[in-house]
C-alpha positions, 0 to 999 in steps of 0.5 A: 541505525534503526527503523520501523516501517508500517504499511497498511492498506486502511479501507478508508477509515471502515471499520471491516469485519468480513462478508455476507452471503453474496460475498459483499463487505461488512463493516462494523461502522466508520471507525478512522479513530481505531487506525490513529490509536493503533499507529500512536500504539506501534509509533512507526518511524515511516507509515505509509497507506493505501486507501487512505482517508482524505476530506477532500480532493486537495488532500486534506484530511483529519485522519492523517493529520490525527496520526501525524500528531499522535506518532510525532510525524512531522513531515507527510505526503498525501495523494487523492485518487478519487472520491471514497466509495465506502465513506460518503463525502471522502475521498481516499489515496495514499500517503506517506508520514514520516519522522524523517524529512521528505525531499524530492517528492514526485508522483508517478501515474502508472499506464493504465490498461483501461479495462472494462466490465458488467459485474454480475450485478449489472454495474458498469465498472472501468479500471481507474487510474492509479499511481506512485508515490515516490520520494527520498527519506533523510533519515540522516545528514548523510544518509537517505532512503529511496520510498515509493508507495503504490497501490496496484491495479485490482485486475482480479475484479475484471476477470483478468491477471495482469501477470497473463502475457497481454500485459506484458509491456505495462508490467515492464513500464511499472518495473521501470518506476518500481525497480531502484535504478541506483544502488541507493538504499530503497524501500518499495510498499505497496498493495501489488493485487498479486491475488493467488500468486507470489509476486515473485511469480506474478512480477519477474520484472521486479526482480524480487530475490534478486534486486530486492527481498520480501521483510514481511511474509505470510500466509494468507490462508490464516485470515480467511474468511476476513481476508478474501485472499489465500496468498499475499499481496500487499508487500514491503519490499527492500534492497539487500543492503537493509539488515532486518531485525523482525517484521510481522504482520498484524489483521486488526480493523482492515481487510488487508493484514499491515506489515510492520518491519523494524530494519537497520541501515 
């Protein structure tokens, strides 16, 4: 059996087509309606995204709901953060759509290092928290796929890597919720912050080449200057037992590449 598996981290719906002098975004406006026509057009079996576009705190959201109907989802799985800080009156999290029936939902808050700073505009920042969500996909009566879908710690924005050795402890907390524990077949995605280093180099405890292989790969120099970043950091990563067919990635109206993967199981 084959599927097709998207994911994209969305900017809240913006439209995003690079930086000004101060290095600060520019958008081309607030545009959700491009990402639903963009996802009816590829018709992924399972989409899941970061930074998704929720009306309100209860996780309700014409965005997703537009998608789920152009791409014949019939199952979701939504998880507000906190409120948008591109989109006024928004609030932004993951989600996780799928053609296939979600069982044993869970969400799993991820310890937070709680570090702080003065940007050099003299703005106040703190490092919110962030979360995973976790699932069983039922692609077949006697087949299910272990997902998780996450979006990691911007430790960039605070002048640290959370891959230094401080960090070492929350990195195994997150391994052990990241990590598949079983031999279940399992899909990891996720935007992992991994800024200027391989994942592989970056999270050890991951076990990446060994536990679980990359389906998509680039390069991040190609995308600059509307990607802000010369290496990966978003990822899909997979157990061995998945046999990819072909995978990209696309840059079209975020600041972060999609990854789309067509694997067979």
């Amino acid at each position: 059996m084959q599927i097709k598996v998207i994911f994209a981290n969305v900017i809240q719906g913006m439209h995003h087509i690079g930086y000004n002098e101060k290095k600060e975004n520019v958008f081309a406006g607030f545009h959700p309606e491009k990402y639903v026509t963009y996802f009816a057009k590829e018709q992924p079996d399972i989409l899941c995204m970061a930074e998704c576009l929720f009306d309100d705190e209860n996780g309700q959201s014409a965005f997703v709901s537009d998608i789920c109907e152009k791409c014949a989802f019939h199952y979701y799985k939504n998880l507000v953060g906190e409120k948008a800080f591109f989109v006024k009156d928004k609030f932004y999290g993951l989600s996780i759509c799928s053609k296939f029936p979600i069982a044993n939902y869970e969400v799993l808050k991820l310890a937070n290092p709680h570090i702080e700073i003065i940007r050099p505009n003299g703005d106040y920042w703190y490092m919110h928290d962030k979360y995973i969500q976790k699932a069983e996909i039922c692609v077949e009566d006697d087949k299910k796929i272990s997902l998780i879908n996450t979006h990691m710690f911007p430790f960039q924005h605070f002048n640290k890597h959370f891959w230094d050795e401080e960090f070492r402890e929350y990195r195994q907390q997150w391994a052990e919720m990241l990590v598949p524990q079983t031999d279940k077949s399992s899909l990891v995605m996720g935007d992992f912050n991994t800024v200027g280093i391989s994942i592989k180099e970056a999270f050890p405890e991951l076990k990446v080449g060994e536990k679980m292989f990359s389906l998509v790969n680039y390069d991040g120099k190609k995308y600059q200057p509307i990607y802000p970043y010369d290496t990966q950091i978003e990822y899909i990563l997979a157990t061995k037992d998945f046999k990819l067919i072909s995978a990209c990635e696309d840059m079209v109206y975020s600041d972060h590449p999609f990854l789309i993967a067509k694997v067979e199981i």
